[in-house]
C-alpha positions as CSV (number, residue, x, y, z in Angstrom):
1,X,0.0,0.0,0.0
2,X,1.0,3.7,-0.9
3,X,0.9,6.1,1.9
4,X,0.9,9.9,1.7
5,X,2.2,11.5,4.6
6,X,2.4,15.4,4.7
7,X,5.4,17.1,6.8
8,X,4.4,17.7,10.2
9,X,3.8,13.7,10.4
10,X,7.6,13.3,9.9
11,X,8.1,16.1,12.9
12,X,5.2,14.4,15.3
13,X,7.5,11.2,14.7
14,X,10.9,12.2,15.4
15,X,12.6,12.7,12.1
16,X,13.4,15.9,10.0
17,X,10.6,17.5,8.1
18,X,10.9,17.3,4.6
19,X,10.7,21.2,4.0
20,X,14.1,21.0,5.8
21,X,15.6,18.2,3.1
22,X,14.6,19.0,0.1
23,X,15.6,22.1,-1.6
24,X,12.9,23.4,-3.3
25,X,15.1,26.1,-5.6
26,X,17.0,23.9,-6.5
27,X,16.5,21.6,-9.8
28,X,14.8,19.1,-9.1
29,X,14.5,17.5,-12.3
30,X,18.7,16.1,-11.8
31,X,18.5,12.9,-10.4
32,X,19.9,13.4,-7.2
33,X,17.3,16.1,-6.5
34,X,14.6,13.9,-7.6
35,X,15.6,10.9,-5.8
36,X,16.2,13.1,-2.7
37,X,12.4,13.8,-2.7
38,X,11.4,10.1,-2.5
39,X,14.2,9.8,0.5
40,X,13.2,12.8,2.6
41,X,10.0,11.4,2.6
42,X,11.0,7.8,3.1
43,X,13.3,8.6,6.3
44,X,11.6,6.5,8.7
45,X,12.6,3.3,6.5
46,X,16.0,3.8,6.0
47,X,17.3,3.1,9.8
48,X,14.9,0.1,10.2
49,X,15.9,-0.8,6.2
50,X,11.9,-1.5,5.6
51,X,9.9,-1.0,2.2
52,X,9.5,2.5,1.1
53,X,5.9,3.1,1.0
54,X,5.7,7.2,1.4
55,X,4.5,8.9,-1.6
56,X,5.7,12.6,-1.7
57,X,3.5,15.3,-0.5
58,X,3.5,17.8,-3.5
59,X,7.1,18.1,-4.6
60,X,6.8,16.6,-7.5
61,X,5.0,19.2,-9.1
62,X,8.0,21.0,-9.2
63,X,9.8,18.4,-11.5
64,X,9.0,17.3,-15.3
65,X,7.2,14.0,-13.9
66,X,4.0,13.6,-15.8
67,X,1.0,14.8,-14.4
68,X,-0.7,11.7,-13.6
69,X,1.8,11.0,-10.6
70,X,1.9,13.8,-8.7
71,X,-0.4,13.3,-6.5
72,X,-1.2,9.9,-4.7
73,X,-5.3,10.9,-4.2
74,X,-6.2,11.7,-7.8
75,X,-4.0,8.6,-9.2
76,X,-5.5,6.0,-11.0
77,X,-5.4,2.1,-10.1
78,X,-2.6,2.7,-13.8
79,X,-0.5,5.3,-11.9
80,X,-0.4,3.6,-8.2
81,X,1.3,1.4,-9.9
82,X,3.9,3.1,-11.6
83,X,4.1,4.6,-7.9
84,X,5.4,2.0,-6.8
85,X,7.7,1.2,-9.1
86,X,9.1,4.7,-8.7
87,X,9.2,3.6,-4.6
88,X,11.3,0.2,-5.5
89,X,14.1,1.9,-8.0
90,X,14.3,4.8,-5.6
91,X,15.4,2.7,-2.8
92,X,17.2,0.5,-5.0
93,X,19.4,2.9,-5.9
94,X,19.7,4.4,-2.7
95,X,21.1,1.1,-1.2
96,X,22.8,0.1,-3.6
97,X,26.4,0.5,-3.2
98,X,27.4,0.2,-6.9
99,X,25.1,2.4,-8.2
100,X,26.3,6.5,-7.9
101,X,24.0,9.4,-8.8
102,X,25.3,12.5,-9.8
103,X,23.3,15.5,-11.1
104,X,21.2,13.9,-14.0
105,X,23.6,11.2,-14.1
106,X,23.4,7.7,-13.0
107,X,26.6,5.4,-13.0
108,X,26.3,1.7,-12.4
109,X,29.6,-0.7,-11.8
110,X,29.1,-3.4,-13.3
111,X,30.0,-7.0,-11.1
112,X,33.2,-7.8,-13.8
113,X,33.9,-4.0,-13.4
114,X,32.9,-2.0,-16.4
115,X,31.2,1.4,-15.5
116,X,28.1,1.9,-17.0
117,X,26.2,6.1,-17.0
118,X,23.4,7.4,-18.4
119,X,21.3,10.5,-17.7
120,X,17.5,10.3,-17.5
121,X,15.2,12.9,-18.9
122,X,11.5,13.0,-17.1
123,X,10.7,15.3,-19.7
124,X,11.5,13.2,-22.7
125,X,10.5,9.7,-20.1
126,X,13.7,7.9,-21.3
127,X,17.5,7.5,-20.3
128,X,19.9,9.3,-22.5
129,X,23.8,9.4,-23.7
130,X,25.4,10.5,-20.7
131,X,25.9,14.1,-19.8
132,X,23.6,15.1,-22.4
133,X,21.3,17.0,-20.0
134,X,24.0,19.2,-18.6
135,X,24.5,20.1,-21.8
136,X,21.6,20.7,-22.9
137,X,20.7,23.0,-19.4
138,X,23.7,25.5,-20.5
139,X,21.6,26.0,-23.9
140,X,18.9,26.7,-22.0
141,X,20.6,28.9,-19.7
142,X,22.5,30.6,-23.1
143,X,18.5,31.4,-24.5
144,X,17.3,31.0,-28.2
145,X,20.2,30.9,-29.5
146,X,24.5,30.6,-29.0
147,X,26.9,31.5,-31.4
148,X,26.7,28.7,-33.2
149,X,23.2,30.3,-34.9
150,X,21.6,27.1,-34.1
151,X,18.3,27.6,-32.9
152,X,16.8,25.6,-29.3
153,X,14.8,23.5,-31.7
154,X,17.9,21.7,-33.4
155,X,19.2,21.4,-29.8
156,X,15.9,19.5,-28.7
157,X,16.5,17.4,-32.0
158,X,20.0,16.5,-30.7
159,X,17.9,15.3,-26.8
160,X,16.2,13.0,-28.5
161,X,18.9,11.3,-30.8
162,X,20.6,10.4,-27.9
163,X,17.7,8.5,-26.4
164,X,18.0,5.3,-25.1
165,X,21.9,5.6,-25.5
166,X,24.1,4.1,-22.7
167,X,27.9,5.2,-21.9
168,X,30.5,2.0,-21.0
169,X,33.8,2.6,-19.6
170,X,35.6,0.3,-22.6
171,X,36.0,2.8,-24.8
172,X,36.1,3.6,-28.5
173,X,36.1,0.1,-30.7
174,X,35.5,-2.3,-28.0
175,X,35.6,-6.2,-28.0
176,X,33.3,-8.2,-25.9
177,X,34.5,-8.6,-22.7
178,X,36.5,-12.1,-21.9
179,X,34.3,-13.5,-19.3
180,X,31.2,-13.3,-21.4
181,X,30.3,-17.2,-22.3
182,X,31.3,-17.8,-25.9
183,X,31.4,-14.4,-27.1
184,X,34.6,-13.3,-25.1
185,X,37.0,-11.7,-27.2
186,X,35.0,-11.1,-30.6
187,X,35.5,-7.6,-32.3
188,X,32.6,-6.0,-33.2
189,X,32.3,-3.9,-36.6
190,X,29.9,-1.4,-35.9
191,X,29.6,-1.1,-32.9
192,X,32.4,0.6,-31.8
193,X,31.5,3.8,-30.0
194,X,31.7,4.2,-26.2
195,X,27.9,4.5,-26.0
196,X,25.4,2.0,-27.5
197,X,21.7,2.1,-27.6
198,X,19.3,0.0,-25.1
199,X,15.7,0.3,-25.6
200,X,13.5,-0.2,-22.9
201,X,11.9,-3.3,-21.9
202,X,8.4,-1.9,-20.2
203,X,6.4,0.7,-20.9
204,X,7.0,1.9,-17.4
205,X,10.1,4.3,-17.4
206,X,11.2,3.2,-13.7
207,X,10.4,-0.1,-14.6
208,X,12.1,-0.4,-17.6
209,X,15.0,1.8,-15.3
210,X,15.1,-1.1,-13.0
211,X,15.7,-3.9,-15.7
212,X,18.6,-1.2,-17.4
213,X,20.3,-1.2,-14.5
214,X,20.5,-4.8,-13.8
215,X,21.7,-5.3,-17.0
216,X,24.3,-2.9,-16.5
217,X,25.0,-4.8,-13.0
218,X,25.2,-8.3,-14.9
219,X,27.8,-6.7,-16.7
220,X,27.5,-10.1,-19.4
221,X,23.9,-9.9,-20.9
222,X,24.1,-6.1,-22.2
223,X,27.0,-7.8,-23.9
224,X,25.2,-10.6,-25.9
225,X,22.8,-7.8,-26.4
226,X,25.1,-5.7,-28.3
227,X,26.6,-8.5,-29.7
228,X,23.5,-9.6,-31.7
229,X,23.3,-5.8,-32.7
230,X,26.6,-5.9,-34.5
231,X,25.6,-9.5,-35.8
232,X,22.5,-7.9,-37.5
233,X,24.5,-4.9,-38.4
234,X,27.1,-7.3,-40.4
235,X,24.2,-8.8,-42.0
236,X,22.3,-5.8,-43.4
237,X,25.8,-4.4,-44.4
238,X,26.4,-7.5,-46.4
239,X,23.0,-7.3,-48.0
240,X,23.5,-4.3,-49.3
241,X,26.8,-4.7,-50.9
242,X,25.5,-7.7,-52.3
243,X,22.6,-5.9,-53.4
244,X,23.4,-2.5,-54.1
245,X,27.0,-2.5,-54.9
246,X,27.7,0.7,-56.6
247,X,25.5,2.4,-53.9
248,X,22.0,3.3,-52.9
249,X,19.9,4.1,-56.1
250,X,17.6,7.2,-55.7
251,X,14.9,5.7,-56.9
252,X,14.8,3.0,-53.7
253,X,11.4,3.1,-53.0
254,X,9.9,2.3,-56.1
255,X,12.6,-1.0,-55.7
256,X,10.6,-2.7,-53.1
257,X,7.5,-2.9,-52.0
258,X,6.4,-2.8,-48.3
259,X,6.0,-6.5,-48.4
260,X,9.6,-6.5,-49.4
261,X,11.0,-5.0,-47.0
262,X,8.5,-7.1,-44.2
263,X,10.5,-10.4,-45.9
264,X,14.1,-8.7,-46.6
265,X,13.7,-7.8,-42.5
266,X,12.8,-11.2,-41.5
267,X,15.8,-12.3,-43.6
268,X,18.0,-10.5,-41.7
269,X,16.4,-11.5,-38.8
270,X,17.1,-15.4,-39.2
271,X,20.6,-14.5,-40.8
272,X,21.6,-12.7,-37.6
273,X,20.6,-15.5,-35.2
274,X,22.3,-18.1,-37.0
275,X,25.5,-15.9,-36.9
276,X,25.0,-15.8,-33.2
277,X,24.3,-19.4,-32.7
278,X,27.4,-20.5,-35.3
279,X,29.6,-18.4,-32.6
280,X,27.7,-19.7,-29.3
281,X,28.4,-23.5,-31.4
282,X,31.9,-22.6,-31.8
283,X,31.2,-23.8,-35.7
C-alpha cells in the first residue's frame, strides 16, 4: 500500500521535516534532486531498512514528472502502480552501493567491473547518452540561440537522438569482454562507440530503469545484447553490398514494396541468429 504523509507527520515522529531536506530552488528535475524527494520522505525506512511506501507530498510538481503522478489521491489504479515502481528503484538505488547518482547522471559498476552512465530525462520519459542534460541546461541557460546560430529547436533534435543511449567505460572500438560465455574476445564492426543504444523493456520508465540497471550490473547480458546488434548490423551491411554495390539508387522506393521489405527484415532476422548461434556452437 501507498501512503501519503504530509510534513508535520515526519516532525510528530521524530525525524526531520521534509521542508528542511529537500531544496525546493534547486533543480529538481537532476536525479539526485529527484531521488532526494522520495528519501526525505522515506526517512523512517531507512534506519529500520523497511519497504518504502511514502508517496511525496507535493514536490513533484515541481519536477518534469507527468502529471498523472503527482499526487497519490487523484491517481489512477494505472499510476499507483507506476508509484510504486518509482518507490522500489528509488530505494534500489539508494542502497545500492554500486550504483552513484550524480546530477542527471546515474553510474552503475558493473559485477566484472565496467562502468556503466546514463542521464535520465523525465521530460522526454527515457535515459539518455550520458551528460547530455548538462548540456543541454547550459543551452537553455544561453536562450534561443549561441553562437553557433543554431536555434533551441535543433538542440531538442540533438535530446532526442541520444535517447535510449548508454555510456561503457571500454571505450572507443570495444571487443566483448573475456568472461562473457562464448562471445569473449570477438570484435565488433559497428559497434564501436563508447555508448550503445538499449531500448527499454516496459512501458513503465522506472520499470524499464530497474531492468537497465540490472543489465548494467550483470555486466554479461548487455553484452550478448550488443553482440547480436553488430551481428544484425554485419548482415544488413552484407546485403547491401550484395545488393546495391555501386551504392543506394535514388529511386529506392519504387525498388521494393512494403512486403519486401517485411520479408528482406525477417531475412536478416534469421541471418543474424544463425551468426550468433554459429559463434555460441563454436562452428
Amino acid at each position: 500500500m501507498i501512503l501519503n504523509r504530509n510534513g508535520d507527520w515526519f516532525v510528530e515522529h521524530g525525524y526531520t521535516h521534509p521542508n528542511d531536506i529537500i531544496d525546493h530552488n534547486g533543480n529538481l528535475d537532476n536525479m539526485k534532486g529527484f531521488f532526494g524527494i522520495f528519501a526525505a520522505y522515506n526517512q523512517h525506512h531507512l534506519d529500520m531498512g523497511t519497504q518504502w511506501d511514502t508517496w511525496p507530498d507535493w514536490e513533484l510538481c515541481l519536477t518534469s514528472l507527468e502529471n498523472g503522478v503527482h499526487f497519490l489521491e487523484e491517481a489512477s489504479e494505472l499510476a499507483k502502480a507506476e508509484m510504486n515502481h518509482w518507490l522500489m528503484l528509488a530505494q534500489h538505488i539508494h542502497n545500492s552501493p554500486y550504483i552513484t547518482v550524480d546530477g542527471y547522471t546515474i553510474s552503475v559498476q558493473g559485477q566484472h567491473e565496467t562502468m556503466f552512465s546514463f542521464d535520465v530525462s523525465l521530460d522526454l520519459r527515457c535515459w539518455i547518452e550520458p551528460g547530455a542534460m548538462a548540456e543541454h541546461d547550459k543551452w537553455l541557460e544561453a536562450g534561443a540561440r549561441l553562437e553557433s546560430g543554431n536555434g533551441m529547436a535543433g538542440r531538442r533534435h540533438r535530446l532526442h537522438e541520444s535517447k535510449h543511449l548508454v555510456g561503457h567505460s571500454l571505450g572507443s572500438y570495444w571487443t566483448v569482454p573475456e568472461h562473457v560465455p562464448f562471445l569473449g574476445g570477438t570484435t565488433t564492426h559497428h559497434m564501436h562507440d563508447a555508448i550503445f543504444c538499449l531500448e527499454p523493456m516496459h512501458e513503465s520508465l522506472p520499470l524499464a530503469m530497474q531492468s537497465l540497471v540490472r543489465l548494467c550490473r550483470d555486466d554479461s547480458g548487455i553484452w550478448v545484447i550488443q553482440a547480436k546488434t553488430d551481428f544484425l548490423a554485419q548482415i544488413k551491411n552484407e546485403w547491401w553490398e550484395e545488393h546495391w554495390p555501386q551504392g543506394i539508387p535514388e529511386d529506392l522506393d519504387c525498388q521494393y514494396s512494403k512486403q519486401d521489405w517485411k520479408e528482406i527484415r525477417a531475412e536478416w532476422a534469421v541471418k543474424t541468429q544463425q551468426r550468433y548461434d554459429q559463434v555460441m556452437n563454436n562452428e
